[in-house]
N, C-alpha and C positions, 0 to 999 in steps of 0.2 A: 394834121399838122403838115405846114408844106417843108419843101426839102430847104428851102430857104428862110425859114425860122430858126433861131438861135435858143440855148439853153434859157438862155434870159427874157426870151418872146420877142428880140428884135428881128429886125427882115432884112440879113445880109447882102441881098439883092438889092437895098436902097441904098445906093453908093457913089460915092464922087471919084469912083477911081483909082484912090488911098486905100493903102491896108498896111501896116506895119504890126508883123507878129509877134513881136519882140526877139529873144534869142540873142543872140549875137555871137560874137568869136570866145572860142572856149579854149582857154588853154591847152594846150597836149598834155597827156596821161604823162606821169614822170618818167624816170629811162628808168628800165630794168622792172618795172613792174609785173610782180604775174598777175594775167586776169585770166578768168572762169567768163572763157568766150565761147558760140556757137557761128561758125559758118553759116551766112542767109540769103547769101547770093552767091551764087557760083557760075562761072561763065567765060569766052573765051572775049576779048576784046583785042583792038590794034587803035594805034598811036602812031601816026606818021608812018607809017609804015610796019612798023614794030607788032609783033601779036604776042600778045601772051594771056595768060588765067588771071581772069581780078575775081578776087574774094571781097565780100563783106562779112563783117566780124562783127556781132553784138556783143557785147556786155552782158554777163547776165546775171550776175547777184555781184554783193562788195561795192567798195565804193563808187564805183565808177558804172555801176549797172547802167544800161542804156545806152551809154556811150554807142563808138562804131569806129572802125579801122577798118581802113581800107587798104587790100593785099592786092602788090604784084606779083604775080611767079612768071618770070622770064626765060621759061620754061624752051623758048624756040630763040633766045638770044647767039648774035653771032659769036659771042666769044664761048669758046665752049666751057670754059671754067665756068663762067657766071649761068648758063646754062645748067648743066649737074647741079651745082647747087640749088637750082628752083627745082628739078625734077626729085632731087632730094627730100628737100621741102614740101615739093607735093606730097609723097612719097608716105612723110612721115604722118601728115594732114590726114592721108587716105586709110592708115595703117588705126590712126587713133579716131577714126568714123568707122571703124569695124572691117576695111579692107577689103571688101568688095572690090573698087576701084582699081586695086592694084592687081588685078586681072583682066582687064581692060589693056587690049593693045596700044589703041588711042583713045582715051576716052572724048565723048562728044560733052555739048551742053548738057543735053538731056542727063548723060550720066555724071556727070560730076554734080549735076542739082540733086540727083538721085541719091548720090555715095557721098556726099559731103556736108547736105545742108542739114541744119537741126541735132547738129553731132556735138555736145560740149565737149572740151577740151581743156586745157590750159594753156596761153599764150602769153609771151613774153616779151614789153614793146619798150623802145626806144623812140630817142625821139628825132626829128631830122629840121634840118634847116636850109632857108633856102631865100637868094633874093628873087623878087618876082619884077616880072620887064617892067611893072612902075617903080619899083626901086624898092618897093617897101620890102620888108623880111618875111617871109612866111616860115610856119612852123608847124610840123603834126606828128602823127607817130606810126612807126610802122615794124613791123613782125619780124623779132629778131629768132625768136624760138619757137618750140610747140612740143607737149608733152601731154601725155593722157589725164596726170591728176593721178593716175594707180599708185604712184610709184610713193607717193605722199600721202594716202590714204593709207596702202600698207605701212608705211613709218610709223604714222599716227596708230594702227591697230598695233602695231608691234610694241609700243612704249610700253613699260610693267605697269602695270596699276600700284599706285601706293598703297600699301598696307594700312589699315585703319589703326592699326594697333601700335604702330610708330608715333613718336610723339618728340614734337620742333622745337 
């Protein structure tokens, strides 16, 4: 079979140039959702100047499984408020990947892929809004919280078990 054969036995390489995948624009996850997400890209990036940590965030079971958010931590921002809070955030991110990370003076690429990626979690998104230079509205969601999931798991272990012998 060549690489350019299709499940269906056509030959993707006979082509006019056209390809539409379908997909299209997906509404943002609702605000305040929690999702059972994993860190799957970790890394340091810049924007005009700007540098900070983008995370990507998968979905990983629940409604919304697949999905993806996309995280800034503004972790070298010049206001220092808004700064702490991203190292906070990291902080909390690195603490619920088992913390490794947070013995790291500076951590590089290498190790934030290392100490961060494939770690589920629980994350908590909102959603934001914004107009774009054509005027239209854009809309997506982004990382208001982050928690291990224990804290919820122990709840749920703690609840009593109903008595079988109780009757409703």
């Amino acid at each position: 079979m060549s690489f350019w054969n299709t499940s269906d036995n056509q030959q993707a390489n006979q082509t006019d140039g056209n390809a539409d995948v379908g997909g299209g624009n997906l509404e943002p996850i609702p605000a305040n959702t929690l999702l059972r997400a994993m860190v799957s890209e970790a890394a340091y990036d810049d924007y005009q100047g700007d540098r900070y940590i983008k995370l990507r965030w998968d979905v990983v079971d629940g409604e919304y499984k697949g999905r993806v958010v996309f995280h800034k931590l503004k972790v070298f921002d010049s206001d220092p408020k808004k700064a702490d809070k991203a190292k906070r955030m990291l902080a909390a991110i690195a603490y619920n990947a088992g913390g490794k990370l947070l013995e790291i003076a500076e951590p590089t690429d290498a190790d934030l892929a290392v100490h961060l990626v494939n770690k589920p979690m629980l994350i908590k998104v909102q959603v934001w809004e914004m107009e774009g230079d054509d005027g239209q509205m854009r809309s997506g969601n982004w990382v208001q919280a982050v928690e291990s999931g224990k804290q919820a798991a122990q709840a749920q272990a703690q609840k009593p078990a109903l008595d079988p012998a109780v009757k409703f």
